[in-house]
C-alpha positions in Angstrom: -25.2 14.9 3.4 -21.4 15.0 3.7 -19.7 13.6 1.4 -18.4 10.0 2.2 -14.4 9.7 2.4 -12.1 6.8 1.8 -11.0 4.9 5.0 -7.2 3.4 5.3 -6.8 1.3 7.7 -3.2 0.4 9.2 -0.1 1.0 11.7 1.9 4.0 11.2 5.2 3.9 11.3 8.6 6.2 11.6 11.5 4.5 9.2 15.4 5.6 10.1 16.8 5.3 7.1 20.9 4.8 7.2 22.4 7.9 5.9 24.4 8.6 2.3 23.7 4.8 1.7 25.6 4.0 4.3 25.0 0.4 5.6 23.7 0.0 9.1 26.8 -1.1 11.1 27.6 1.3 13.5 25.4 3.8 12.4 26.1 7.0 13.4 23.1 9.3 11.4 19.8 8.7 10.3 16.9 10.0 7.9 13.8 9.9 9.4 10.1 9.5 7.7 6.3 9.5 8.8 4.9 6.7 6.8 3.7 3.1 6.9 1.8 1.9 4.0 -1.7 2.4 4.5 -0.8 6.2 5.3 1.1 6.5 2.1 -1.9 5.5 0.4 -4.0 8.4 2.0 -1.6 10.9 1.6 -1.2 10.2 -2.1 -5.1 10.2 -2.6 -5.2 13.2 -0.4 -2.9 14.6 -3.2 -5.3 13.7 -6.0 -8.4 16.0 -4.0 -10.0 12.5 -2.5 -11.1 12.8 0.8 -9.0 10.6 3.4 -9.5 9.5 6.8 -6.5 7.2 8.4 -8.5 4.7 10.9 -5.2 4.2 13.2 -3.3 4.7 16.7 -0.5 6.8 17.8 1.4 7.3 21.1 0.1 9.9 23.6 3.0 11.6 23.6 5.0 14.1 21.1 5.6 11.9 18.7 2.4 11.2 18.6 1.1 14.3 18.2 4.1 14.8 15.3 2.4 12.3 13.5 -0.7 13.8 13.7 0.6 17.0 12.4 2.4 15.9 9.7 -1.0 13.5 8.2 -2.8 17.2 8.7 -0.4 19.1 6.9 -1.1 16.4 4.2 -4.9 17.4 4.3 -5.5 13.3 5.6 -8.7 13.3 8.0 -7.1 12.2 11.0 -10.5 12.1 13.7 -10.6 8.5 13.7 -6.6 8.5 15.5 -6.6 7.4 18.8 -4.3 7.9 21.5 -2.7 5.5 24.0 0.2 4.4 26.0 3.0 2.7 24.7 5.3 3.7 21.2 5.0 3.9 17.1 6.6 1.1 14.9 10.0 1.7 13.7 11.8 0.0 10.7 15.1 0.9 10.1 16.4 0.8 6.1 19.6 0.3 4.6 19.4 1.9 0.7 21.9 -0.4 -1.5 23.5 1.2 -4.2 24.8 -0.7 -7.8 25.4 -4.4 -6.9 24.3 -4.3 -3.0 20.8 -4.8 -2.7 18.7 -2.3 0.2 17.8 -4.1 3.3 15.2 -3.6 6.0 14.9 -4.3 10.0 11.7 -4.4 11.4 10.6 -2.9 15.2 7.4 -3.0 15.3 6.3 -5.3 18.3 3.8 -4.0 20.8 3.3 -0.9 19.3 0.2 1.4 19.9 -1.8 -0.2 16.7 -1.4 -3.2 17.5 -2.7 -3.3 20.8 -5.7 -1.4 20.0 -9.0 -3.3 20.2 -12.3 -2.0 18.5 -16.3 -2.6 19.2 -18.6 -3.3 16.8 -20.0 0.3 17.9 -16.8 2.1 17.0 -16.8 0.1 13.7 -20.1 0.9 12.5 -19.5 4.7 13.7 -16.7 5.2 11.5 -17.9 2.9 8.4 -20.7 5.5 8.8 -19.4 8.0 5.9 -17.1 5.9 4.1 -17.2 4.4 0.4 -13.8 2.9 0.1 -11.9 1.0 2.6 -8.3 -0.3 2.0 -6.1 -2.2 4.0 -2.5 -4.1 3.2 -1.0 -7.4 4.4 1.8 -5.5 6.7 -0.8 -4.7 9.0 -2.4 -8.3 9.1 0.8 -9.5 9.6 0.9 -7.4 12.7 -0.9 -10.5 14.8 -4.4 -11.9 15.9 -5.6 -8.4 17.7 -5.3 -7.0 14.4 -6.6 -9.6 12.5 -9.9 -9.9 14.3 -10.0 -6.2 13.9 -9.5 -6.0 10.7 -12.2 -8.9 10.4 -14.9 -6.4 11.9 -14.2 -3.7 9.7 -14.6 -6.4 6.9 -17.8 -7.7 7.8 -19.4 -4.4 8.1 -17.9 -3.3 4.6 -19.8 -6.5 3.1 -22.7 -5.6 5.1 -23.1 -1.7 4.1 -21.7 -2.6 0.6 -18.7 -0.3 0.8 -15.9 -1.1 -1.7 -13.0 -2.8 -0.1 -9.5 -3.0 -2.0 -6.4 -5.4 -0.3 -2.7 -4.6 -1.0 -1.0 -8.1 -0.3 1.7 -6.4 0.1 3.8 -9.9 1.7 7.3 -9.5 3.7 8.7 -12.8 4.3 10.2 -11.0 7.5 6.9 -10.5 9.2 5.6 -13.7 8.4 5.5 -17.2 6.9 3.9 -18.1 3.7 2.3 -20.8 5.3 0.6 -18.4 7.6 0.3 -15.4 5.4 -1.6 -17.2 3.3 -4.1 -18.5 5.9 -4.7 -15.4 7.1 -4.8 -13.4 4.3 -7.3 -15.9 2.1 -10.1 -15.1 4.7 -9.5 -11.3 4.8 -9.3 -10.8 0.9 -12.4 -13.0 0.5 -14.0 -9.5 1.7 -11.7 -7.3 -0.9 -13.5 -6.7 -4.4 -9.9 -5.3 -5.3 -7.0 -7.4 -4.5 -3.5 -5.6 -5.7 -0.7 -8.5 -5.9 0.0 -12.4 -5.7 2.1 -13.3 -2.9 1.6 -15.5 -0.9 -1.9 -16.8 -2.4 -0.8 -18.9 -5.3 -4.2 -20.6 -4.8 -2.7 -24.4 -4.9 -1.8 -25.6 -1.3 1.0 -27.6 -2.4 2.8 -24.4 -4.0 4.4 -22.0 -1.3 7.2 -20.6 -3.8 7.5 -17.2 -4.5 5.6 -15.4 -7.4 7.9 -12.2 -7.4 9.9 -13.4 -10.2 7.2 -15.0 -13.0 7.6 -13.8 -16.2 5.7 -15.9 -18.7 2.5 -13.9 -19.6 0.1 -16.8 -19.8 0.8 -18.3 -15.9 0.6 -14.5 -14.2 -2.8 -15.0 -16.4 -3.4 -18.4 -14.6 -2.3 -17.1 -10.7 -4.7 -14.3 -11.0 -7.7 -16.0 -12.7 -7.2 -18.6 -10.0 -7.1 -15.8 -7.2 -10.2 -14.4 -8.6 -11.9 -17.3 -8.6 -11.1 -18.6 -5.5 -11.7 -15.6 -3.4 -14.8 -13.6 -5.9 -12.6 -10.4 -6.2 -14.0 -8.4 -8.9 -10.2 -6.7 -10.0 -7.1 -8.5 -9.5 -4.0 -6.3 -10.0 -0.4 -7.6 -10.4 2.6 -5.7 -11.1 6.2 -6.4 -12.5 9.3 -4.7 -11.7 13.2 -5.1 -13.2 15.8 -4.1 -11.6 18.8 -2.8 -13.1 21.0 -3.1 -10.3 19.9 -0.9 -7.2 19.4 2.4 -8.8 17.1 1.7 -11.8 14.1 -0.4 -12.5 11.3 -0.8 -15.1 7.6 -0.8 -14.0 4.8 -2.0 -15.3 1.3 -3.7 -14.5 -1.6 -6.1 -15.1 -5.1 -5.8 -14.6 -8.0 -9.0 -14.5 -11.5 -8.0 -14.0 -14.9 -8.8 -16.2 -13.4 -6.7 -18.7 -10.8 -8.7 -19.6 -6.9 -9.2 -19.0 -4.7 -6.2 -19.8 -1.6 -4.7 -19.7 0.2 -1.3 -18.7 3.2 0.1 -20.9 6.1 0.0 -19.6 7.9 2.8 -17.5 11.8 3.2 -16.7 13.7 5.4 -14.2 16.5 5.7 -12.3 15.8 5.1 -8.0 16.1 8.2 -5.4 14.0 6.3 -2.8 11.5 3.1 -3.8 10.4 2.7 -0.9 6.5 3.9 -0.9 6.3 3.2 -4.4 3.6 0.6 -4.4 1.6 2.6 -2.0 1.4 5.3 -4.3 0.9 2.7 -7.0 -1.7 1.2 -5.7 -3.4 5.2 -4.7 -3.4 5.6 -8.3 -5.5 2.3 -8.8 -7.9 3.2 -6.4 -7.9 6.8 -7.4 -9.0 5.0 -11.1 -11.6 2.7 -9.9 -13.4 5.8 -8.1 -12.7 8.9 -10.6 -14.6 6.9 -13.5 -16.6 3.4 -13.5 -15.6 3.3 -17.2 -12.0 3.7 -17.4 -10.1 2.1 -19.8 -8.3 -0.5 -18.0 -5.4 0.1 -19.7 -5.2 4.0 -19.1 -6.2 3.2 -15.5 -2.8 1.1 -15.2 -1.0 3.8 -16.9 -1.5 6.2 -14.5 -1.4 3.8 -11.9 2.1 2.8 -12.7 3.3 6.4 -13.5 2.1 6.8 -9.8 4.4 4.7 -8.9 7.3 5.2 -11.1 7.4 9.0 -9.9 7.8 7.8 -6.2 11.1 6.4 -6.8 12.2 9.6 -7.3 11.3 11.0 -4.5 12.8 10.8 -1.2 10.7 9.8 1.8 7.6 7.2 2.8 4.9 8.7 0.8 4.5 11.8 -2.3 1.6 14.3 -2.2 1.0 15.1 -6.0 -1.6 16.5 -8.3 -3.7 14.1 -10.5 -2.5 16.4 -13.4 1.6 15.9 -12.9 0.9 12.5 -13.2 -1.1 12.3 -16.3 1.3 14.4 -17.7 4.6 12.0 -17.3 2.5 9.1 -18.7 1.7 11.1 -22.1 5.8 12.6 -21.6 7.7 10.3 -19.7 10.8 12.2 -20.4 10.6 15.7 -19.4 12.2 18.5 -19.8 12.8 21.3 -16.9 9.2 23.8 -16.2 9.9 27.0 -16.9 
């Protein structure tokens, strides 16, 4: 029997990213990147030796077929792509530098993915060989063709007892809290791994903001509450401090029956974050599945270093060896290979 793969499920997407940190008025140049998030989180469990299949849709055209290429070239499983009519998301991104904050424009309406409808056949076909199935909130937000998609896959998961991890992942530009949260309570009641807060502060009468808590003993509360409430096994939480534009400090919380625990804390200067918490959250589910007795806290770790390594490099998504990662978090200073 072959062996069965991880499934990510999501939109893929092409980001123009402004030039020299440039802003976006009158933009003359771009940067462009294969990514979206679900896609970042293949490639950088391709990178670990995982096998990877991206459940998606592209254009039929050369872009398309670019796309295609590039997830290939990235050793991602890419039999489950199908091709239509009609174009690939585009978000546009504007990197801030010292005091100006980075900014991002959204162009994603009517896009392939989100147009694409599924049978319970095709489901069931493609669930066939799969262990893991992931999914974020940036492709839930994408409407209700999506959503009842994503509800198929989600039932058959439950029924076939395949592991099912949810990146909240909220942008208050795709969506309301209000309706974030309705959405995303009935598809993370399916997740038995549920990576961030926002927007499920689990109280109806709260719809502020969880990005910014800092006292130890309510993140506790929020994710024993969201645990609870929706009987996810591991809820996952990080923290991040910016220092300006260029520089943050990273770091992580873990709630399952083993307790509530901590990462240490990483710092580094910011080539590129965006990506970051895909590849933060490959290294979570790269923990859960290399070793059902992982120390929670070295499993944040690496997690964490995951991410922290991402912001220094430039692009969508980082293809990296399990062993250059677990090497920054026992170094996290290091000096040039020789």
């Amino acid at each position: 029997m072959n062996e069965k793969k991880i499934i990510t499920f999501g939109e893929p997407l092409i980001r123009l990213d402004r030039a020299n940190n440039e802003q976006l008025f009158f933009p003359q140049s771009f940067n462009s990147y294969f990514g979206g998030s679900e896609a970042n989180v293949a490639i950088g469990l391709s990178g670990f030796g995982h096998k990877v299949s991206f459940v998606t849709g592209v254009p039929n055209n050369q872009m398309g077929e670019n796309y295609i290429r590039y997830l290939n070239a990235m050793h991602v499983d890419t039999s489950h792509v199908k091709k239509e009519e009609g174009r690939l998301g585009i978000y546009y991104t504007q990197q801030g530098f010292s005091v100006r904050p980075s900014s991002v424009i959204y162009d994603r309406s009517f896009s392939v993915f989100s147009q694409l409808k599924y049978t319970q056949e095709e489901v069931e076909n493609i669930l066939l060989e799969c262990k893991w199935f992931h999914f974020s909130g940036i492709t839930a937000a994408l409407g209700t063709t999506v959503q009842d998609n994503l509800l198929l896959f989600l039932k058959e998961c439950k029924k076939t007892n395949i592991t099912v991890s949810c990146d909240l992942n909220y942008r208050s530009k795709l969506w309301s809290v209000k309706e974030a949260k309705q959405v995303l309570g009935e598809l993370v009641s399916y997740a038995d791994v549920c990576i961030g807060l926002e927007p499920l502060p689990c109280k109806d009468t709260d719809n502020t903001y969880l990005l910014n808590l800092k006292d130890e003993q309510e993140i506790l509360l929020r994710m024993q509450e969201i645990r609870e409430q929706y009987g996810v096994e591991h809820v996952i939480h990080t923290i991040r401090h910016y220092f300006q534009s260029d520089s943050n400090e990273y770091f992580a919380y873990i709630l399952n029956s083993q307790g509530f625990h901590k990462s240490k804390e990483f710092f580094t200067s910011i080539v590129d974050r965006v990506g970051s918490g895909d590849s933060f959250v490959a290294g979570i589910i790269h923990g859960l599945l290399h070793d059902e007795d992982t120390c929670n806290v070295s499993l944040l770790n690496f997690a964490v270093a995951n991410g922290i390594y991402k912001c220094t490099i430039k692009g969508d998504n980082m293809y990296i060896s399990e062993e250059a990662i677990k090497k920054l978090v026992k170094e996290p200073f290091l000096d040039i290979e020789r």
